[in-house]
PAZAPA-4460 file (N, C-alpha, C; in steps of 0.05 Angstrom, whole numbers, plus 32768, in hexadecimal, padded with zeros to 4 digits):
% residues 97
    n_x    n_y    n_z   ca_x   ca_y   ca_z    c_x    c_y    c_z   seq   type   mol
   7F0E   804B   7E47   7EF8   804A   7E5A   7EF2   802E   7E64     1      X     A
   7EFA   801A   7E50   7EEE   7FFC   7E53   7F09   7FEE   7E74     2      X     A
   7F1F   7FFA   7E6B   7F30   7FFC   7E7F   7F30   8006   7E95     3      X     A
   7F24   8022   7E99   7F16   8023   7EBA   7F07   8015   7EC7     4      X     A
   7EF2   800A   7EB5   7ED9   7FFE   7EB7   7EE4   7FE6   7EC4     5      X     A
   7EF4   7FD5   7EBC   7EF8   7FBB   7EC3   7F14   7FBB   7EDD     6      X     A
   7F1E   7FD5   7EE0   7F28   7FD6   7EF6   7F14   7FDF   7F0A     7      X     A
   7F01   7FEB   7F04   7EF0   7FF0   7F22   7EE4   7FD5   7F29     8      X     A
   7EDA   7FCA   7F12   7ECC   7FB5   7F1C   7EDB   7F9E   7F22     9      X     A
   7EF8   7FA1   7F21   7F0E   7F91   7F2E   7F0F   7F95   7F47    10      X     A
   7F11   7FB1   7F52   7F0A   7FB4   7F74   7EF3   7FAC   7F7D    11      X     A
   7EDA   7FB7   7F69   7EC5   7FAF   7F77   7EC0   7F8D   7F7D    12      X     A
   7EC6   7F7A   7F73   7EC7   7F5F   7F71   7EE1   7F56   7F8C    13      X     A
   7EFB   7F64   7F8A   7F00   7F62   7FA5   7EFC   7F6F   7FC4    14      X     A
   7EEE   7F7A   7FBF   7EDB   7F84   7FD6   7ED1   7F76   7FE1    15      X     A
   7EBC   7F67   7FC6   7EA3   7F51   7FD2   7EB6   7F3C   7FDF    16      X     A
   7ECB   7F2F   7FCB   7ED7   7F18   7FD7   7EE7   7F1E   7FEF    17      X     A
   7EE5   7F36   7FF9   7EFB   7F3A   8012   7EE5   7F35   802D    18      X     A
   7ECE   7F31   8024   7EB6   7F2A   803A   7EB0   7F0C   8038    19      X     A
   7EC1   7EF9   803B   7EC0   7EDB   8043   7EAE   7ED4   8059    20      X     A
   7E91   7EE0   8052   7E86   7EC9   8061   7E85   7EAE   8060    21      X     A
   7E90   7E9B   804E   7E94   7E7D   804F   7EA4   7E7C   805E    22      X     A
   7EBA   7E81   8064   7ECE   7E73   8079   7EC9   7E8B   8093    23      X     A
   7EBD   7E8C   80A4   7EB9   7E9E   80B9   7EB2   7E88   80CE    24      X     A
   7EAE   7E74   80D3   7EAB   7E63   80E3   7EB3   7E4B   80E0    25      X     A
   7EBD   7E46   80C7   7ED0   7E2E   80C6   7EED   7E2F   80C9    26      X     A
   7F01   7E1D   80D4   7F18   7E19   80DD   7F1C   7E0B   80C7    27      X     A
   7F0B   7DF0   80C3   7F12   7DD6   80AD   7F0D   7DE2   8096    28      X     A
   7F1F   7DE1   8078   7F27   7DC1   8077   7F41   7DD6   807E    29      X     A
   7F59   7DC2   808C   7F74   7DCD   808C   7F83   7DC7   8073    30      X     A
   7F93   7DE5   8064   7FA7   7DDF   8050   7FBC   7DD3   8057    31      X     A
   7FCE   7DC7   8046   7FE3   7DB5   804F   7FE2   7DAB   8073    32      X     A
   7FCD   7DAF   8079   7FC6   7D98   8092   7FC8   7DAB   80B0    33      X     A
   7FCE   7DC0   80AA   7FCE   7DD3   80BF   7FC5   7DF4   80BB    34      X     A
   7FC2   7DF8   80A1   7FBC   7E14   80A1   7F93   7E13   80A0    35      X     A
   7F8E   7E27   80A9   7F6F   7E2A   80AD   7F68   7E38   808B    36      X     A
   7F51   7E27   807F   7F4E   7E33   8065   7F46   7E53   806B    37      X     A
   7F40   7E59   8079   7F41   7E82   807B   7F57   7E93   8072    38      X     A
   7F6D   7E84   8080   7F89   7E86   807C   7F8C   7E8C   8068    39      X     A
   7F83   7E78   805E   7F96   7E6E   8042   7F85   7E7E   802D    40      X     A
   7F6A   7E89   802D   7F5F   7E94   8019   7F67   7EB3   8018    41      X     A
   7F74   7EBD   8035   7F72   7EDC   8034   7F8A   7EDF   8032    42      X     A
   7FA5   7ECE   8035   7FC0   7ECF   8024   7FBC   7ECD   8004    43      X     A
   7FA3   7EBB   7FF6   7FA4   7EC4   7FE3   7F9C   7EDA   7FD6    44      X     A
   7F82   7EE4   7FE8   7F72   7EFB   7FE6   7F85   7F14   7FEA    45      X     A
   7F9C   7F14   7FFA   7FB0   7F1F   7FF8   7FC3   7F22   7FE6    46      X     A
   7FC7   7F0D   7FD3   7FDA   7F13   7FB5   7FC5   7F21   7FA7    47      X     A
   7FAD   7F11   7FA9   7F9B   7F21   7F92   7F9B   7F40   7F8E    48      X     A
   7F93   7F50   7FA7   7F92   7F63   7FB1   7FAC   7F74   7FA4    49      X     A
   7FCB   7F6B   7FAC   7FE5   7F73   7FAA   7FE5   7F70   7F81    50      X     A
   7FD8   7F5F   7F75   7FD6   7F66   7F60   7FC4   7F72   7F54    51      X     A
   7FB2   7F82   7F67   7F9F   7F8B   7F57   7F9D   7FAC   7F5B    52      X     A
   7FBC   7FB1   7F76   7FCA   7FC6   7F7F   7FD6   7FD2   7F62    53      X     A
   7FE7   7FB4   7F58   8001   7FBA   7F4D   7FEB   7FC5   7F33    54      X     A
   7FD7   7FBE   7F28   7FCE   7FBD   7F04   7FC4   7FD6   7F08    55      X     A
   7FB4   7FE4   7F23   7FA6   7FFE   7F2A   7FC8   8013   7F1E    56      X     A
   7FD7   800C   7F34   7FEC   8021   7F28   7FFF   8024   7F09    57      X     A
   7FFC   8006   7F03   8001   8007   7EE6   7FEE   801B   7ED1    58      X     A
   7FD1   8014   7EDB   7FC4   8017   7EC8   7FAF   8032   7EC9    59      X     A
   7FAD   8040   7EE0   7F9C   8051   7EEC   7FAB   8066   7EFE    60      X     A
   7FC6   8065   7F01   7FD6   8074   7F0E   7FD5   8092   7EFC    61      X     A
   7FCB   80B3   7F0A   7FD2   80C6   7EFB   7FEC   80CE   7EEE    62      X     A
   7FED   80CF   7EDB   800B   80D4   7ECC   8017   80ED   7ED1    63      X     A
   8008   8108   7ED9   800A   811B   7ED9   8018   811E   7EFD    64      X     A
   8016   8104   7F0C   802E   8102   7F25   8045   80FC   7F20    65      X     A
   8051   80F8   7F0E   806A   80EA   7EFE   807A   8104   7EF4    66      X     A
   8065   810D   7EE6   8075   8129   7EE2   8095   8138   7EED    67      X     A
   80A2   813A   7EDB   80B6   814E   7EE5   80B6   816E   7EE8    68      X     A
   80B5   8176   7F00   80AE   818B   7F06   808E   818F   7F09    69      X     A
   807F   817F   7F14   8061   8182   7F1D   805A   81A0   7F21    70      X     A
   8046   81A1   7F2C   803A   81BD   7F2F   8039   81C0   7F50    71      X     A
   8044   81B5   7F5C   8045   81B4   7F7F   8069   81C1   7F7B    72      X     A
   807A   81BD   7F6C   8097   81C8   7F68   809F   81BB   7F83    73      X     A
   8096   81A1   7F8F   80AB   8199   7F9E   80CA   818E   7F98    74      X     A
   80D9   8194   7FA5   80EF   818A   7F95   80FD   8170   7FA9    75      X     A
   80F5   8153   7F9D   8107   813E   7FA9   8113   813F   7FB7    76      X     A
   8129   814B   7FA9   8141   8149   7FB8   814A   8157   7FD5    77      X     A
   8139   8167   7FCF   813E   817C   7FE6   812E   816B   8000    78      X     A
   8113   815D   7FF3   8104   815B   8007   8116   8139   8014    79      X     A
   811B   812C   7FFF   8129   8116   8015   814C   811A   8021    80      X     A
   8155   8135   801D   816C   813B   8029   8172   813C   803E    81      X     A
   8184   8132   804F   8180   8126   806E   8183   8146   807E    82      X     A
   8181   8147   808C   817A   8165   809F   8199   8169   80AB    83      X     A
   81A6   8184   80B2   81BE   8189   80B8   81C3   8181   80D8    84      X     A
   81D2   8175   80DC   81DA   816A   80F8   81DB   8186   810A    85      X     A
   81CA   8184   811E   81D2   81A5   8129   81DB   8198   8155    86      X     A
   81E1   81A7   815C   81EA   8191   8177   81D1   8194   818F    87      X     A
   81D2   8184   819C   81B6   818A   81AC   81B3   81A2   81BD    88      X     A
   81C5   81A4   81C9   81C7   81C5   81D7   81DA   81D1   81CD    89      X     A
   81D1   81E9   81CE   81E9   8200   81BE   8202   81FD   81DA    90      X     A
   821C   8210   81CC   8235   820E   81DC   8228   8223   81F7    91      X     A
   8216   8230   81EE   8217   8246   8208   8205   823F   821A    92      X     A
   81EF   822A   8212   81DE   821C   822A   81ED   820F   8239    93      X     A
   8206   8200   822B   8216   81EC   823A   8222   81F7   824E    94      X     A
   8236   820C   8243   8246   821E   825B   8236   8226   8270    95      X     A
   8217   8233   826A   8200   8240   8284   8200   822C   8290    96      X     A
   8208   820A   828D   81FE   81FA   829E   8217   81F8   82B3    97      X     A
***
């Protein structure tokens, strides 16, 4: 439970920080002398995020989607099997033309 707990309040904390009112009207100070600190905080606000993607599905992902043979009985394979080449007009539209 202590483990949900501190993942919600991992989103909820980036939520708040994804609302930068400090840098909303500043350009200055520039990082390495050309990037606008906005930039530079929501590329990091962006790893943060991408790791806090990755620990949700480590850690909070249902197990019961992993399953082999789910209860939907889709079957993979079938569904990413490429579709049968069929030709765009049949032989006998061609000849009517």
């Amino acid at each position: 439970m202590a483990k949900r707990w501190l993942l919600v309040m991992m989103i909820v904390l980036l939520y708040l920080l994804h609302q930068d009112f400090w840098y909303w009207r500043e350009a200055r100070p520039l990082v390495f002398g050309f990037l606008p600190i906005g930039l530079v905080y929501h590329a990091g606000f962006t790893l943060a995020v991408s790791a806090a993607m990755w620990l949700l599905i480590k850690y909070a992902w249902p197990s019961h989607l992993e399953d082999e043979g789910g209860e939907s009985g889709t079957d993979l394979a079938a569904v990413a099997a490429p579709s049968p080449r069929r030709p765009l007009r049949s032989s006998e539209e061609a000849e009517a033309e």
